[in-house]
Steps between C-alpha positions, in 0.01 A plus 500: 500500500557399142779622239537556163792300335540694173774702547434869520431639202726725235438790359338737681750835504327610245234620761563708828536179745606417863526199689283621770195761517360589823194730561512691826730665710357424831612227781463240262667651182808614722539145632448297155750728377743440788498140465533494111827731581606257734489231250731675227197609283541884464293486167201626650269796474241650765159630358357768697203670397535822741794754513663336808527166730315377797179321376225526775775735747521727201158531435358540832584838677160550695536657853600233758627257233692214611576130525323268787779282495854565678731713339757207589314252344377698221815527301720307332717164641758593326490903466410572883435799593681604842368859564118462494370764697177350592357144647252559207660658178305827339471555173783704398736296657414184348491649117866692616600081607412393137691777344771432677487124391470554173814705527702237703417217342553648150153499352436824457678490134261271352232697605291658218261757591157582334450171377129376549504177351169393326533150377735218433450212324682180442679392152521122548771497185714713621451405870471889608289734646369792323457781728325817371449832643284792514613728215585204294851421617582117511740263675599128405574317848608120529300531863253712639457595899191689576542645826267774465323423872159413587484883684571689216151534270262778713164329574207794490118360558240559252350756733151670295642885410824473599606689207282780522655561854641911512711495771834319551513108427798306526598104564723486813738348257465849272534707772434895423772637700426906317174443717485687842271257705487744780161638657343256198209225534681218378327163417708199518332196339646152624661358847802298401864495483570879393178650629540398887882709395347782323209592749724519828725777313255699349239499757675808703436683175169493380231645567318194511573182397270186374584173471350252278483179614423251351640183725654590804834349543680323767787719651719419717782715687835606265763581763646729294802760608802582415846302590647725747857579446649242696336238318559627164871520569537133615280348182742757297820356656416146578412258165415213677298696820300645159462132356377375807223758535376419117469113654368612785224701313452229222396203770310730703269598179528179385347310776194685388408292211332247724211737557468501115483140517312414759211800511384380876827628605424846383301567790758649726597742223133623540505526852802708475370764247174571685711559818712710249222683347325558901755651591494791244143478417202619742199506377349158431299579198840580332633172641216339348614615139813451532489180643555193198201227425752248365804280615804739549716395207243400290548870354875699556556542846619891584819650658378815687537725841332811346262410308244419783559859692443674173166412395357550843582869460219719478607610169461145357183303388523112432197403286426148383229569239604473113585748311186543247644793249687783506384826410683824396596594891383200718475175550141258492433239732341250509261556786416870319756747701691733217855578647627795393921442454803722341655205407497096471812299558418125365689357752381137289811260427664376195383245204622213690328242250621678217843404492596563131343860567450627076769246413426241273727212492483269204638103533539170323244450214349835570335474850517803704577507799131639618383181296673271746356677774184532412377288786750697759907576499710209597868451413761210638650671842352827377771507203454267224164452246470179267499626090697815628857405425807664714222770633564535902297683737579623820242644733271281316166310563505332876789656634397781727499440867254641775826437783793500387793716255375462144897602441573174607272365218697712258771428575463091512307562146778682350798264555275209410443682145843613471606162578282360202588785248901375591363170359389618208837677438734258634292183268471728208133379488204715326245484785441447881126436549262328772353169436112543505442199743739654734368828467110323543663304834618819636132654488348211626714526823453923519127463438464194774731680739308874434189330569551425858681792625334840597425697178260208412289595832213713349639859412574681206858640454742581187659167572207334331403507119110560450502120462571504876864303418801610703682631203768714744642363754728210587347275742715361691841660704785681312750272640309202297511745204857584488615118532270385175707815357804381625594292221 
């Protein structure tokens, strides 16, 4: 990390400034903003480009939504939760969690609404960011956070006729709740993370149901239920019982990274989802689609007890042929069958690769920040670019995980960044930046580690760029991340 020694420069009430800008109100923007307030800086502003909080949890109210991580573990270290209803947190409950952070930890205030920030550029002289927004309006901030989430930019496939589509057509993301799926054919296209939730909840609705598959995934059982009362009261009552059980559920889905490392070991995770999927699943030509060509982990590996039962309803068809085109009222595939559907639910993930979604950030000398990823997103820890001065990301390029939290991820990022934007306060210096041979060293290490572990087996996932780089996730255990964070 290198610094500026100029002192900070004069001058600049004559535009609307703050010390701190931060775009997005989800897990990440809550927790930057936490740890700034910690620090003394209460000079800060949240950008939000919708009409309320919650990121991805706001976004996201499809049937069956909800996390595939603990509720326990899925919250804040230091904003626990103690009255989670559920192992596994639904939807509403985790957006109600965020609201109620951003009321206790005092956030809320900085919080401005309806502001879809467009672009922001650096001004070397005057050692700022210039942050401008849809409609025109404009910000000066000494630093920048972008913590707008890699789940947050809908990712729809370039599907022949799509458009000319009559019926209903929605991304799972989008979700058409004035819609009345009931006694409707109802095409869902795609097998992931929300489809495997969508299809078990509207299945006893529909007339008839097709899936689109495209890869099936590896699923293995959720355990899901809710605490009974007993065990909500003593995680209510009992701080350190509750702090235990976060440990206990941190180690226990942390051990798992040595699968990710070592892709032999990944075997016994196979062997346990066919016996999953047997035991729901009859008729062997179904089991034959459903059943995975490629190393379990290689693509995200699936949290799921209903999913299996529903599709091998008679209502339900699984089909593994493309999608040609769409017509007016049906669907064309690729081995000649027209489908006739209601509606189409694109069930098909987020922009993962596209972090900066339509913004366009502007550094040193004039390089964008798509410039300097041209050949594929990389960052120092996820957080810092060379040539992009006192600019942090959080959620940013390797720092997903296929195992563990990804709040523990925030949270390490966001005290590491508050702890450098304290150093730029506390110095009085102009700029906090990463050196580029530091940054370079860093990406050697991700792309040697990456390389070995099991996304680099043979499949095709979001966590690869088209180059085939690892561009998302961290490869290596979350423990190892938060000590480089620690300090």
């Amino acid at each position: 990390m290198a610094t500026s020694a100029a002192s900070a420069p004069e001058g600049l009430a004559a535009r609307r400034r703050v010390f701190a800008a931060v775009v997005g109100t989800g897990f990440s923007g809550l927790a930057i903003a936490h740890a700034l307030k910690q620090d003394g800086l209460d000079d800060i502003v949240l950008l939000e480009r919708a009409g309320s909080l919650g990121g991805t949890w706001r976004d996201n109210t499809y049937p069956g939504c909800a996390c595939d991580i603990p509720s326990h573990l899925y919250s804040f270290s230091f904003a626990p939760k103690r009255d989670w209803t559920r192992v596994y947190a639904p939807q509403p409950e985790i957006r109600e969690y965020l609201e109620r952070c951003a009321d206790a930890l005092d956030v809320r205030r900085h919080v401005r609404f309806g502001r879809e920030v467009v672009a922001a550029e650096w001004d070397e002289r005057r050692a700022a960011w210039s942050v401008r927004m849809r409609g025109g309006e404009e910000i000066e901030a000494r630093v920048l956070v972008l913590a707008t989430g890699a789940l947050a930019n809908p990712a729809v496939p370039p599907i022949p006729g799509l458009e000319r589509f009559r019926g209903a057509r929605f991304h799972s993301s989008r979700w058409d709740h004035g819609y009345d799926l009931r006694g409707k054919r109802v095409a869902v296209i795609g097998t992931g993370a929300s489809a495997i939730q969508i299809v078990p909840r509207i299945q006893p609705e529909v007339a008839r149901l097709l899936v689109v598959q495209r890869t099936p995934p590896w699923i293995l059982p959720r355990g899901d239920r809710a605490f009974r009362g007993w065990e909500m009261a003593l995680l209510r009552a009992l701080p350190p019982l509750r702090w235990l059980y976060r440990q206990l559920l941190y180690w226990t889905f942390e051990t798992r990274i040595v699968g990710f490392e070592r892709p032999v070991l990944m075997r016994a995770a196979e062997w346990w989802a066919r016996r999953h999927m047997e035991r729901s699943v009859r008729d062997p030509a179904l089991r034959a689609r459903l059943t995975p060509s490629y190393r379990a982990g290689c693509k995200r590996i699936l949290l799921s007890d209903d999913y299996y039962p529903a599709v091998a309803r008679s209502n339900v068809e699984v089909v593994t042929e493309p999608v040609r085109e769409v017509e007016e009222r049906s669907l064309g595939l690729a081995d000649g069958r027209a489908i006739d559907v209601d509606a189409i639910v694109l069930a098909t993930g987020f922009a993962v690769q596209e972090y900066l979604g339509g913004l366009a950030v502007t550094g040193r000398d004039g390089v964008t920040l798509r410039d300097y990823w041209r050949e594929g997103a990389r960052a120092w820890l996820g957080m810092l670019v060379p040539g992009f001065p006192n600019l942090f990301l959080l959620n940013g390029p390797n720092t997903g995980l296929g195992h563990n939290s990804m709040v523990v991820m925030i949270e390490g990022q966001a005290r590491w960044a508050a702890r450098a934007i304290r150093l730029l306060r506390e110095r009085g210096v102009a700029a906090v930046e990463v050196r580029p041979e530091i940054e370079a060293a860093h990406h050697g290490w991700i792309e040697r580690h990456a390389g070995r572990a099991v996304w680099a087996t043979g499949c095709t996932s979001w966590y690869l760029d088209e180059r085939g780089r690892n561009t998302a996730l961290w490869p290596a255990s979350a423990t190892a991340f938060r000590a480089r964070t620690a300090r």
